[in-house]
C-alpha positions as CSV (number, residue, x, y, z in Angstrom):
1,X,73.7,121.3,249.7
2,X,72.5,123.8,251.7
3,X,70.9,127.7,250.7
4,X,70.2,130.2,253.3
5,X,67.6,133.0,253.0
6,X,69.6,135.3,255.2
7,X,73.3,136.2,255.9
8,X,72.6,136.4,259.6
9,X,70.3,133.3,259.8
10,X,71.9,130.2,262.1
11,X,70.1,127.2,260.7
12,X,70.2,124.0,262.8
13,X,71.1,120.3,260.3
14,X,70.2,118.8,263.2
15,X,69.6,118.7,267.4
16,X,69.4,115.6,269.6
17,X,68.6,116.1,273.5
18,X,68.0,114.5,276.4
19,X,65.4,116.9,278.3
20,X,68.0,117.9,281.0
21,X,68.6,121.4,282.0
22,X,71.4,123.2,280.9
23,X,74.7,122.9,283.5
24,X,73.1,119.8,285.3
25,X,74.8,116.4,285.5
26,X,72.5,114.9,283.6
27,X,72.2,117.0,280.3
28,X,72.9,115.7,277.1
29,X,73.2,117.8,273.6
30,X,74.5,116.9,270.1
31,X,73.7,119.9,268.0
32,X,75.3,121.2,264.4
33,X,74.2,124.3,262.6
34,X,75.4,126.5,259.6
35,X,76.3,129.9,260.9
36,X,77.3,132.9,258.8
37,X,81.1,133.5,259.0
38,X,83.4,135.9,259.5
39,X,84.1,137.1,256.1
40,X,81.5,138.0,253.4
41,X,79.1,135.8,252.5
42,X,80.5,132.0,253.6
43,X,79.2,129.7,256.0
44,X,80.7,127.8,259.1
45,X,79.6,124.8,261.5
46,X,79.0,125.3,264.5
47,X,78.6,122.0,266.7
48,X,78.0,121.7,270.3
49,X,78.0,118.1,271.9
50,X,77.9,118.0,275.7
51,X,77.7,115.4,278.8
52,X,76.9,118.0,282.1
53,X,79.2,120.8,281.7
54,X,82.1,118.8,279.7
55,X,82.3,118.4,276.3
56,X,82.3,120.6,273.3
57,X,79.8,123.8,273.7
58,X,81.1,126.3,270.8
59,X,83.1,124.5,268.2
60,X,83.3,126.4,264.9
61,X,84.5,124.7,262.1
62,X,85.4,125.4,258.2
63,X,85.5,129.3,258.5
64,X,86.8,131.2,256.3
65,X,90.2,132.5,258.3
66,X,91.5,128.7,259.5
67,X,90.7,126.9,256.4
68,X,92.0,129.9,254.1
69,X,88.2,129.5,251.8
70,X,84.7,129.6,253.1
71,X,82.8,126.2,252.7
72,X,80.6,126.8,249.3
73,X,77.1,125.7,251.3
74,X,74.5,128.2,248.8
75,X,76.0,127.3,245.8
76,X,73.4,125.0,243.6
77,X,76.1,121.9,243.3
78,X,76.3,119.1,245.3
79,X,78.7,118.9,247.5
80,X,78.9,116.0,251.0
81,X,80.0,117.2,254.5
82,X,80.9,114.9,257.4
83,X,81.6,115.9,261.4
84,X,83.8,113.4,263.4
85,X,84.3,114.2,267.4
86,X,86.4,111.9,269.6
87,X,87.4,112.5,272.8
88,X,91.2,113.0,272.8
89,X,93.2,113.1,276.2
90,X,91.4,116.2,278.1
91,X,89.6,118.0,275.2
92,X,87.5,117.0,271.7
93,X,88.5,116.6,268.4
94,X,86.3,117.9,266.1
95,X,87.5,117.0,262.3
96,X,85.1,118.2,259.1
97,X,85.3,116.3,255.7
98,X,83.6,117.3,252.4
99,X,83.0,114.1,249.6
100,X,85.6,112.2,251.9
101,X,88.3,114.3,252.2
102,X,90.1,115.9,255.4
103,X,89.2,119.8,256.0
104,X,90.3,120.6,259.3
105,X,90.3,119.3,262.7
106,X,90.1,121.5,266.0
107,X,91.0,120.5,269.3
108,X,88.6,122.3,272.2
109,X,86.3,122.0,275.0
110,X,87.0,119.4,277.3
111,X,86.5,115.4,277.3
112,X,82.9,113.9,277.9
113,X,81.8,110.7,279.5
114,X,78.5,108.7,278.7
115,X,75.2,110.5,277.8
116,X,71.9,108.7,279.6
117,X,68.8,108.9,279.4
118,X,65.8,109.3,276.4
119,X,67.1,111.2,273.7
120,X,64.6,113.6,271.7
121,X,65.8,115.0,268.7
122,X,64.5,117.0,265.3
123,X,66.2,117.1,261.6
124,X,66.1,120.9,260.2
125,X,65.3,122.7,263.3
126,X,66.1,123.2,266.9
127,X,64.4,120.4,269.6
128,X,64.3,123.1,272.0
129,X,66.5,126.5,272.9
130,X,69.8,126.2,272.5
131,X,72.1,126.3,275.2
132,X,70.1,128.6,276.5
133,X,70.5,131.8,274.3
134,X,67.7,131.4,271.8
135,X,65.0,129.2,270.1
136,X,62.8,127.0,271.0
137,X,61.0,123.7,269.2
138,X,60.7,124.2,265.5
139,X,63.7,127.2,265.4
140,X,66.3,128.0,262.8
141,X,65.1,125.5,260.6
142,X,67.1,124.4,257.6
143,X,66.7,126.3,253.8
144,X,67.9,124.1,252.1
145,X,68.3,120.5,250.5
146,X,69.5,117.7,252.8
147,X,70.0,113.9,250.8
148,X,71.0,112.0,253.5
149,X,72.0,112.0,257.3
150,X,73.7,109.4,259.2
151,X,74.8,109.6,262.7
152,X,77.5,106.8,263.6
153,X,77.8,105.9,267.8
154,X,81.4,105.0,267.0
155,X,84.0,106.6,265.6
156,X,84.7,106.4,261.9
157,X,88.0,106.5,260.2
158,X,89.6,108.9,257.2
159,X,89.8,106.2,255.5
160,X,85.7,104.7,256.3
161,X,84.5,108.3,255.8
162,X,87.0,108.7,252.1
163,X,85.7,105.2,251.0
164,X,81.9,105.1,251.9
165,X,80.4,108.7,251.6
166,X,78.8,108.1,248.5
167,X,77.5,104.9,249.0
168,X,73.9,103.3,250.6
169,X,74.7,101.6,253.9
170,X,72.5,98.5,253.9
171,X,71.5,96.3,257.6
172,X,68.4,96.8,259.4
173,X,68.1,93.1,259.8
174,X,68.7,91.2,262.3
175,X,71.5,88.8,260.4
176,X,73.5,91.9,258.9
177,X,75.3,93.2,262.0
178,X,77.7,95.2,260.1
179,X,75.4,98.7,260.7
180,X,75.3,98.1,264.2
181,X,76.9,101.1,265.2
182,X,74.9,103.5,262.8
183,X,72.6,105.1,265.6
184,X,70.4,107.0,262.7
């Protein structure tokens, strides 16, 4: 659930970094915010996730016009939202679930390869500016109420995403290897 203080206000769920500068080989950037849309008062993602130039640097997803009704992120009920991105032949594809269901999927940007180096990353707010245009550490922080985040380093299925968004995801030892892949 997520409640905004502004109708203009971008507001970062999270930002993960590698310290690179922006447009050299090295940088590394998986960001998602809630933006205003395009129509009254709904809300968008926006999600940027980029290896050097390539990659995915202004994906907006669940407005208003292409899913044909705004994602309800003020209103005071509960509602889950999940973000898949795979590279798919020369560009990403960038699908958005809510409680395990298919919204929409966009196809953009271009393919990316591996992302090295440290990663730095904040919950609620921006790590540093982003891409450039705006912020800094601390920025566009989050109004709102976030239960749970995971971020998965491999691709999850329809079908994963429809059968285990509303349950705990157990490991963290090292004899239960079935979390592996969840990265945080």
């Amino acid at each position: 659930m997520f409640t905004t203080g502004s109708e203009s206000t971008n507001q970062v769920v999270f930002d993960i970094w590698n310290s690179a500068s922006l447009g050299s080989n090295t940088y590394g950037r998986f960001r998602v915010e809630v933006r205003p849309g395009l129509i009254g008062s709904e809300r968008q993602f926006f999600v940027e996730l980029m290896s050097g130039s390539s990659g995915l640097s202004s994906g907006s997803i669940g407005n208003v016009l292409a899913i044909g009704t705004g994602l309800n992120l003020t209103s005071s009920l509960w509602a889950q939202y999940s973000i898949s991105i795979v590279n798919s032949g020369s560009q990403m594809a960038c699908s958005l679930y809510s409680s395990g269901s298919l919204i929409q999927t966009i196809v953009t940007g271009s393919s990316i390869g591996l992302v090295t180096g440290s990663m730095i990353g904040a919950i609620g707010a921006l790590v540093t500016s982003a891409s450039g245009t705006y912020g800094a550490l601390g920025w566009a922080q989050l109004s709102g109420v976030m239960d749970e985040l995971r971020y998965w380093k491999v691709r999850r299925s329809a079908q994963q995403i429809g059968r285990y968004w509303f349950t705990q995801v157990g490991g963290g030892t090292n004899t239960d290897t079935k979390t592996t892949d969840l990265g945080l």
